[in-house]
N, C-alpha and C positions, 0 to 999 in steps of 0.2 A: 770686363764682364760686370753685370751690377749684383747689387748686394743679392739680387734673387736667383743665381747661378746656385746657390753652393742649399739652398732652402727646399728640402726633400715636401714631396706632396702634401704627405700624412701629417709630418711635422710644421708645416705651413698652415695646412686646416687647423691642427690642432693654436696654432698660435693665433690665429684670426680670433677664435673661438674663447681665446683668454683677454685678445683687448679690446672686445665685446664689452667687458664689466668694466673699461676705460671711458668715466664719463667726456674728460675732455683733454684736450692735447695743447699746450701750451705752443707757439710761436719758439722754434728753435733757435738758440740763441746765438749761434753762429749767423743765421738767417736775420733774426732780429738787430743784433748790431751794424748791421750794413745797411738798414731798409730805409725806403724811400721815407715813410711815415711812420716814427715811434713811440710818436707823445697821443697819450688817448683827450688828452682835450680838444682834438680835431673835434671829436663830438661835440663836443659843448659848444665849443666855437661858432659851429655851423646849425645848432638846435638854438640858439640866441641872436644871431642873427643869417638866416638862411639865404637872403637875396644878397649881404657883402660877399658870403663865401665862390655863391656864384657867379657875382659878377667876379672876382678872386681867379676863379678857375675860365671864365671866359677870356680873361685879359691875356692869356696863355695865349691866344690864339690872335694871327695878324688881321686888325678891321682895316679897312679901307677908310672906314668914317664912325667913332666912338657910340655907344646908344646913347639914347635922352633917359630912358628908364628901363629899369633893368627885368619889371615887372610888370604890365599893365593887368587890373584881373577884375575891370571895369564890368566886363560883359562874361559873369561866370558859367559854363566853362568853357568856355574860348579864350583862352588864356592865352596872351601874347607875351613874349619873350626880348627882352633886348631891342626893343624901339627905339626907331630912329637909326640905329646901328646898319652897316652896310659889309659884305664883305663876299669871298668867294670860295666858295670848298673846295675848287680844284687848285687854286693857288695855295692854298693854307696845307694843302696834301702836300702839292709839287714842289712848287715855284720856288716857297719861302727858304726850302733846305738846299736845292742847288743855288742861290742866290746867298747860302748860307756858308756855302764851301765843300759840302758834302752831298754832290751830286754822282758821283762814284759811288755811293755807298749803296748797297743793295736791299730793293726793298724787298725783292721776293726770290727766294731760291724756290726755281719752278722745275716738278716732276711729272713727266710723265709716265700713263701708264705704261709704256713699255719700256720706260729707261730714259727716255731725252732729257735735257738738262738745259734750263734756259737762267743764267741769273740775271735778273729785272732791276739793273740800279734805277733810282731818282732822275739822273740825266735820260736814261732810255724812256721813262714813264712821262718826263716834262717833254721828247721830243714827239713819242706818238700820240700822246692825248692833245696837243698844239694841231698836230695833222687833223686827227679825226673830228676832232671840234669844227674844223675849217671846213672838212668833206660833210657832215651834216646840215653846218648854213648851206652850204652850194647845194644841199637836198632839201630845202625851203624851211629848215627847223629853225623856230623862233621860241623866245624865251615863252616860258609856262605851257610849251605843246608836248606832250608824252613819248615819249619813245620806251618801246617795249625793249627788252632783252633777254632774249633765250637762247645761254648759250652756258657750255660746260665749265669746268673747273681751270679754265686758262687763262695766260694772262689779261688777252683783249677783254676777260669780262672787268676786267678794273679799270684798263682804259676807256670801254665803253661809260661805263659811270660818271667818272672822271670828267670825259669828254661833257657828256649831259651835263654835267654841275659846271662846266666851265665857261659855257653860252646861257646857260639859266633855263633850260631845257629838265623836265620832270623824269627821272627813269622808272619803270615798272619792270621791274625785274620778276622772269617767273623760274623757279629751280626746274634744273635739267631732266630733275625723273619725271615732273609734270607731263601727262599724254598732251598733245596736240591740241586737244576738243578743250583742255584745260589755259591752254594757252590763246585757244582763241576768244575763250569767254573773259579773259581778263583784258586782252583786248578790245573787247568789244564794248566791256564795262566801262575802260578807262578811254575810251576813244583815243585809242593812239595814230599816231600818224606815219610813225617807221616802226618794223622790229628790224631788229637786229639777235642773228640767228647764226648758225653753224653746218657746214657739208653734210656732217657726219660726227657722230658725238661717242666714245669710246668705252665699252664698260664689262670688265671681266673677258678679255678678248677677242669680244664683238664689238663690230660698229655699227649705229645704228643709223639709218639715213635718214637726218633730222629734216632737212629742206625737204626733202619730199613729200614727207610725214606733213609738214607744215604746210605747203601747197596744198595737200588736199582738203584741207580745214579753212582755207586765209582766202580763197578766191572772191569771194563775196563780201568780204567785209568793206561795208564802202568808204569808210574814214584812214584804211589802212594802204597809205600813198605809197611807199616803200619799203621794198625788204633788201637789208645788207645782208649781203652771205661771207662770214669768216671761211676760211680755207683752212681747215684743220687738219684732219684727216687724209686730203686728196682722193676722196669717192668724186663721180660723180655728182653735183649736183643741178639738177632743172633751174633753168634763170627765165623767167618771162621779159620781153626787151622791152624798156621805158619804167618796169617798177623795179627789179632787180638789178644790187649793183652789187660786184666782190669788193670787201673792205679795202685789200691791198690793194685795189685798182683807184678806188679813190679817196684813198689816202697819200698816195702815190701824186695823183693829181691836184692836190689841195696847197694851200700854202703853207708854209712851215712855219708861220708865226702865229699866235692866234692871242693878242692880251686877254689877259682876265677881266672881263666883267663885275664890277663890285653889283652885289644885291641885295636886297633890302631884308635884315634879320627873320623876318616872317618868310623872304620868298620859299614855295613849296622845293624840298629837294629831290623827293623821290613819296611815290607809291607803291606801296607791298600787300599786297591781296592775301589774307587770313581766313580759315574756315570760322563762318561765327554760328549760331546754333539755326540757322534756318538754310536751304540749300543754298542760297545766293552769297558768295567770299564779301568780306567788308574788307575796303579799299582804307589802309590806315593810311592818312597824310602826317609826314614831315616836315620841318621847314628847316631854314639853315643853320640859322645862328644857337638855338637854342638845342638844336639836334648835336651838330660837332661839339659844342660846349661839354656837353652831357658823355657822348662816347670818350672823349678825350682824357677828359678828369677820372673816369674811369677807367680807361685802359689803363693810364699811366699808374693811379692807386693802387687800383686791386690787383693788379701783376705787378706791384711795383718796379715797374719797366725802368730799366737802364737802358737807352737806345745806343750806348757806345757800346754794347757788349751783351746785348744778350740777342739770343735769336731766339724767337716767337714763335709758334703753330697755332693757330686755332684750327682744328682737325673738322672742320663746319664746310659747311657749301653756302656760295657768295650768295644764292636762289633764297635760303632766309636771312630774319632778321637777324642772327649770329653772325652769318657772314657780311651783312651789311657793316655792320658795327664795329666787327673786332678783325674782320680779314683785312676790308678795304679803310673805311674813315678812320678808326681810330687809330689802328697801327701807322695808317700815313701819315697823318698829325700828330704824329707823335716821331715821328720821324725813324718809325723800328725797322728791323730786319727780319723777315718772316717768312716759313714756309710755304706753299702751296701745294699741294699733291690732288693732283687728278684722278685719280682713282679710289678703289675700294679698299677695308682695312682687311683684306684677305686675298689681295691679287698681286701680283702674281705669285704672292705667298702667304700664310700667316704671319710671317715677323716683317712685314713690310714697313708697319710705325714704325720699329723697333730700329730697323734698317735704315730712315730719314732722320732716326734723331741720334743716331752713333753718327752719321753721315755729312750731317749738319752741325752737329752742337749743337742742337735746339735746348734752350736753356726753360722754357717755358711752356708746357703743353695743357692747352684747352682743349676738353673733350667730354662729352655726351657718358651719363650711365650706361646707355647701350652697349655700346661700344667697350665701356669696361667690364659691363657682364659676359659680353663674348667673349673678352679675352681670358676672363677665369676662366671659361669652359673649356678655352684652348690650352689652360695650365700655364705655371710661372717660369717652365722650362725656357718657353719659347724668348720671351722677355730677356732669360737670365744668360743667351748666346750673344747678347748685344752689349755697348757700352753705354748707358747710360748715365755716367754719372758728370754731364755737363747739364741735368738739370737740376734746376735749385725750386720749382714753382710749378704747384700743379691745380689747372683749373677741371670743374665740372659745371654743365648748361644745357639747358633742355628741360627737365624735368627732374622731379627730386631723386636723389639716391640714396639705396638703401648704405644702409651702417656697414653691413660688411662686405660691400665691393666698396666704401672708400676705404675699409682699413687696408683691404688688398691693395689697392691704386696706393694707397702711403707705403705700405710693406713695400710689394713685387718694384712697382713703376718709380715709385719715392725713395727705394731705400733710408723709410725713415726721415731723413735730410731735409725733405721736401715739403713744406707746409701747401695745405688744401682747400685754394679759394670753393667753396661752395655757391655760385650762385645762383640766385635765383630775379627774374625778369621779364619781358613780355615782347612782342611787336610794339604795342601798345606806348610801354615806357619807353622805347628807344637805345636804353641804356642800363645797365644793372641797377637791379632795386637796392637789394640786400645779398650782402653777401660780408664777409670778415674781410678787414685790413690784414693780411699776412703778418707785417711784425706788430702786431697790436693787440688782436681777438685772439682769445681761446677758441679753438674748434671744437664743434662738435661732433662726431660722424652721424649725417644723415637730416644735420641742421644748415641750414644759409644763414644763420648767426643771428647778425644785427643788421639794421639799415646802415646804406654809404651815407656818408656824415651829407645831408641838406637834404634827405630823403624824412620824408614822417610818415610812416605804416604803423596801424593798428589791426588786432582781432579784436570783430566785432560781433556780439550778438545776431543772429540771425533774424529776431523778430524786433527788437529794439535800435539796434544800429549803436547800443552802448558799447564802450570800450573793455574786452576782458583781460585783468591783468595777467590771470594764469586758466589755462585752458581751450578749449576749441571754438570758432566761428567761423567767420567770412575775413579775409582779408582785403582792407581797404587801406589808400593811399589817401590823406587828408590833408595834401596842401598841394599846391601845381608845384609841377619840377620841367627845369628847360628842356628837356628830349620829349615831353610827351606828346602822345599825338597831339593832333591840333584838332580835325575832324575825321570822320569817314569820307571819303570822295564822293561829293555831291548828294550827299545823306547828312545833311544837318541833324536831322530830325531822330534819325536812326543812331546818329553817337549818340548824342543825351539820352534818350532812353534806354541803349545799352550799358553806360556808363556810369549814368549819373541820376537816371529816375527815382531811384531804390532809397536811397540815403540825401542826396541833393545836389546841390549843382558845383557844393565844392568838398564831396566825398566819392572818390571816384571805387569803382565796384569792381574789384580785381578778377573778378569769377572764380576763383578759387577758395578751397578751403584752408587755413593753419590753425596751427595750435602755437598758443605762447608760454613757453615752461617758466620754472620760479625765479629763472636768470633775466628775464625776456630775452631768450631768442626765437627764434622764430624757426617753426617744422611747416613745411607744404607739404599739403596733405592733396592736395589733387583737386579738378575741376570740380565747378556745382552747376556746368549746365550741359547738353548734351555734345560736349568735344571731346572726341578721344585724341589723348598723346600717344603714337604711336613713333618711339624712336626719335621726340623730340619732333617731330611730325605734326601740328594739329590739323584735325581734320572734321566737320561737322558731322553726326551722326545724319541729317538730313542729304548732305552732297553725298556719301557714301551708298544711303536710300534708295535718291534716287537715281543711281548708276544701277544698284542692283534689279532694279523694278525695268528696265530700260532691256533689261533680257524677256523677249519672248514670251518664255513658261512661267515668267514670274508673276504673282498675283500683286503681293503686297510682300513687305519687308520691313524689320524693327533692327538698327544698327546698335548695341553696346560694345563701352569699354571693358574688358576684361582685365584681370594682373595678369603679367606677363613675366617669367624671369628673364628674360631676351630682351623684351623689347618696351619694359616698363608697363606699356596696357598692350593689346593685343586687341583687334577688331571680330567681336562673335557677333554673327547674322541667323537671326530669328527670319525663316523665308516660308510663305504659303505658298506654295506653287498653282496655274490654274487646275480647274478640272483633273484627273484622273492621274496626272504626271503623277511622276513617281520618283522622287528624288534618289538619282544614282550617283557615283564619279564624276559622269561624264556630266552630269546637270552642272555639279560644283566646280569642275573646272570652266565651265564656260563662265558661270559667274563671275567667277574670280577673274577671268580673262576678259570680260565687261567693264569690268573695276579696272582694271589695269588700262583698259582702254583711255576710257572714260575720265580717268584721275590721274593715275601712275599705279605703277607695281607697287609699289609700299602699301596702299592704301586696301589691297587685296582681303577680302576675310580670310583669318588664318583659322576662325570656329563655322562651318552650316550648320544650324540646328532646322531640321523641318518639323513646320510646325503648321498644322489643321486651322489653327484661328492665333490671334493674338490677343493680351488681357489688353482691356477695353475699356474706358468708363463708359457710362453712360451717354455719355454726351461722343463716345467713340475717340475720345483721346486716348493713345498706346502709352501703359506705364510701365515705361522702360524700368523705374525704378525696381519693379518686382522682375523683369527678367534680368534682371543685374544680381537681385538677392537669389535666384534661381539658378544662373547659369555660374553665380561663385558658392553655392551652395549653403548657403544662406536661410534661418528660416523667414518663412513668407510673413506672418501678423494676419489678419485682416484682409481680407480677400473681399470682403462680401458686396461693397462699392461697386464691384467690378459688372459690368453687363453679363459677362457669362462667367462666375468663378469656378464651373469646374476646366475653361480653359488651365490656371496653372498646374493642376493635376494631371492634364494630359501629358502637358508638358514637362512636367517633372519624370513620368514614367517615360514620356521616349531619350530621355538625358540618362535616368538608372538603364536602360536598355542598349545604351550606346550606339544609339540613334543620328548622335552628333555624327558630323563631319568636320574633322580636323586635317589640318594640312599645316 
């Protein structure tokens, strides 16, 4: 049982509630004496010379052919990494550790949802990423052509990857909740040439017919030559003859050998599509050398992983940049042993983590605020039926968390024992920003600490771009680091100015707000353009827009973030409907089933406000800002700007009137 068996409700509350007044928690020193990293002049080391430490941490990883420079930052900001250098990320995953002697070892103890059990060693992931690689040349994939993948929480999504990084082939990976219409715009954006897709995809004891679903959105695309169908489930699935092929059929048919490809440190390795503040997703690119660099050096510090003994979860989906990072490249470069779980943290029970990591020994668990908000609400009982005390390391990612759901996660989940990477990071950077060294940093609850040692973040003034030693701004990153993106795809234009307009071409603009206390650590304080995080979700207020507007009765629509104690912010829809409608149930549910269409279930408004007009300026731009001071209740300032200022009067009386619609 863990330490939170025998810890009654009242007396739990009450002790969260006392180490509240605990500024900060020292690195345990059972923990501290064993740790990877114990000397704090790592910092100093890598803040005096930045580009040794990384090439340092690059040389960890096997090149085919050494770089010329470890830095090129000729053409700011287009920053090149490791030039001249050559190498391959599916061999540096695979190859080098069954080549190593340790191809029996298991990379992934895989779960499904209703119980199946597959464990994935090294030798099984080097012999079917060999095939599939083989089976996409014979499907006319050549190096730098895109291939999409949409498919669930199973192993082929890591051989799919794999396989793409092993021919020099781009993957664009879109997560599984993604609707269809979602997947075909990323498509279409990235001009891919294969997806690669699933029968039927598994969720809370339905399955949903994904190929189908996918057919009826994909027929038209004219760049999109083929679609692989995974066999998961055994639904039917629709195959059209000449575009559709099933994976096992030709994989089956392909050659069993397939060598690695070396590529040149810049080649692109993958695109990952992110909501940015205008309806259209920005396609971040990656490249190779400086991406694995960055995930690796990380994985291995901030967890400081033992890959002979410890076993890993990141509780994330492969469909973002978390699961890019820390499920598939880093843990395989690093050669660890890690869970997978296909399903949800409440099917086919509530103690189902609880149930994988008694199950497993998982010594390490990454996981989401969300997620540990839910599980206070589900209470420390459930937790305290299990054994957990084969973990020694507990991660959080997504979005920031409040102070007392990490003391619960250290109480319930940590028993104490357990120090609390906090981090914080982006699509963007590829790799953790900031976040504590386990045996090194003091924690703080509710803080991501410090930068990893070769990272340089500042808080900056908002109107000046100066640096503040204590207090609130913008948070910027002011020197290039190897994981970060490279461009938007096919938007030159659109990353600098997103990135790098504000401040310059070598202070990149995090979109977010922090504050830096008298320690300098660092608080994230949450976005400053219109993204809501929803559950670690980002999502643009405009794609949300316009899914909502996309209904019928709808006129017009204003999306904000809300706080959320679930789910960190929550999505509230400010909706004018046309003419005469009359916002009922049955209006709000189809919305919301638009949304879900349209984007995914997640992204569903969980607030309808109807609302007659929306605040306007003159020039007719909607200030969200005042329906965000409105709808968290908030006083307004200054109205008078506005084209019509007794719209927020109206609006405030149909909010006291409980007017909202909540779900």
């Amino acid at each position: 049982m863990s330490d939170s068996a025998t810890t009654g409700g009242e007396s739990l509350e009450h002790e969260l509630e006392t180490l509240l007044s605990v500024e900060r928690f020292d690195p345990p020193e059972p923990f501290k004496e064993q740790a990877l990293l114990d000397d704090p002049e790592v910092y100093e080391r890598a803040r005096r010379d930045p580009q040794g430490w990384w090439a340092e941490q690059a040389a960890a990883l096997d090149w085919s052919r050494e770089w010329d420079t470890v830095l090129d930052d000729a053409n700011p900001p287009f920053y090149k990494w490791f030039t001249g250098g050559k190498l391959n990320a599916s061999y540096n995953c695979v190859d080098r550790h069954v080549e190593a002697g340790i191809g029996d070892r298991v990379a992934y103890h895989w779960r499904g949802e209703e119980g199946e059990e597959r464990d994935v060693t090294y030798a099984d992931l080097h012999r079917d990423v060999q095939r599939f690689a083989n089976a996409l040349k014979d499907l006319g994939v050549a190096p730098g052509d895109i291939v999409g993948i949409y498919l669930p929480m199973i192993p082929e999504v890591v051989v799919s990857m794999l396989a793409c990084a092993r021919i020099g082939a781009v993957h664009n990976v879109v997560f599984g909740g993604f609707s269809a219409e979602s997947v075909r715009e990323r498509m279409e954006f990235s001009e891919a040439k294969v997806l690669i897709t699933v029968d039927g995809a598994r969720r809370k004891g339905r399955t949903a017919p994904i190929k189908a679903t996918v057919d009826d959105v994909m027929g038209d695309l004219a760049t999109l030559e083929t679609i692989v169908v995974v066999r998961s489930t055994g639904i039917d699935a629709p195959m059209t003859d000449g575009r559709d092929h099933f994976y096992d059929e030709i994989c089956d048919a392909a050659d069993p050998v397939c060598p690695p490809e070396p590529f040149d440190a810049e080649h692109p390795l993958f695109i990952l599509y992110t909501s940015g503040s205008t309806a259209k997703p920005k396609g971040i690119l990656h490249t190779t050398g400086g991406y694995l660099t960055g995930v690796a050096a990380t994985h291995r510090h901030v967890f400081d992983l033992k890959p002979e003994s410890d076993v890993y979860w990141c509780a994330a989906d492969v469909g973002w940049i978390t699961g890019h990072s820390y499920i598939v490249y880093g843990p395989l470069l690093n050669g660890a042993t890690s869970v997978m779980w296909e399903g949800a943290p409440d099917f086919p029970h509530q103690g189902i983590w609880w149930e994988l990591v008694e199950r497993y020994k998982a010594t390490i668990l990454y996981a989401a605020p969300t997620a540990i908000r839910t599980f206070m609400k589900w209470g420390a009982e459930l937790p305290g039926k299990y054994d957990l005390s084969s973990l020694r390391l507990l991660g959080s990612v997504g979005e920031p968390i409040n102070p007392k759901a990490w003391l619960w996660y250290r109480r319930v989940i940590g028993g104490d024992r357990c120090p609390i990477v906090d981090t914080w990071w982006q699509t963007e950077t590829g790799a953790i920003m900031i976040t504590p060294l386990p045996g090194i940093v003091a924690t703080k609850p509710g803080s991501a600490t410090l930068p990893f040692p070769g990272i340089f973040a500042e808080v900056v003034d908002e109107s000046t771009g100066e640096p503040i030693d204590e207090g609130q701004g913008l948070l910027v990153l002011t020197q290039p680091w190897p994981s970060m993106l490279r461009t938007l795809y096919k938007e030159d234009d659109r990353f600098v100015e997103t990135y790098f307009a504000r401040f310059g071409e070598r202070t990149y603009l995090v979109g977010d707000a922090a504050r830096k206390d008298k320690d300098g650590y660092f608080w994230i304080i949450g976005r400053i353009d219109d993204v809501v995080n929803v559950s670690g979700h980002r999502l643009s207020t405009a794609e949300v827009e316009s899914a909502i507007v996309a209904h019928e009765r709808v006129a017009e629509a204003a999306v904000i973030g809300q706080s959320d104690e679930d789910t960190g912010q929550a999505i509230a829809a400010f909706v004018t409907l046309r003419g005469e409608i009359e916002g009922t149930d049955v209006v709000v549910e189809e919305i919301r089933a638009v949304v879900a269409e349209r984007i995914g279930r997640f992204a569903r408004p969980k607030r309808i406000i109807w609302a007659d007009d929306l605040p306007k300026t003159r020039s007719g731009k909607i200030m969200r800002r005042l329906l965000r001071d409105i709808a968290e209740g908030r006083a307004l300032g200054d109205v008078t700007t506005l084209r019509d200022p007794g719209v927020m009067g109206a609006l405030e009386q149909k909010i006291k009137e409980g007017q909202a619609q909540e779900n």
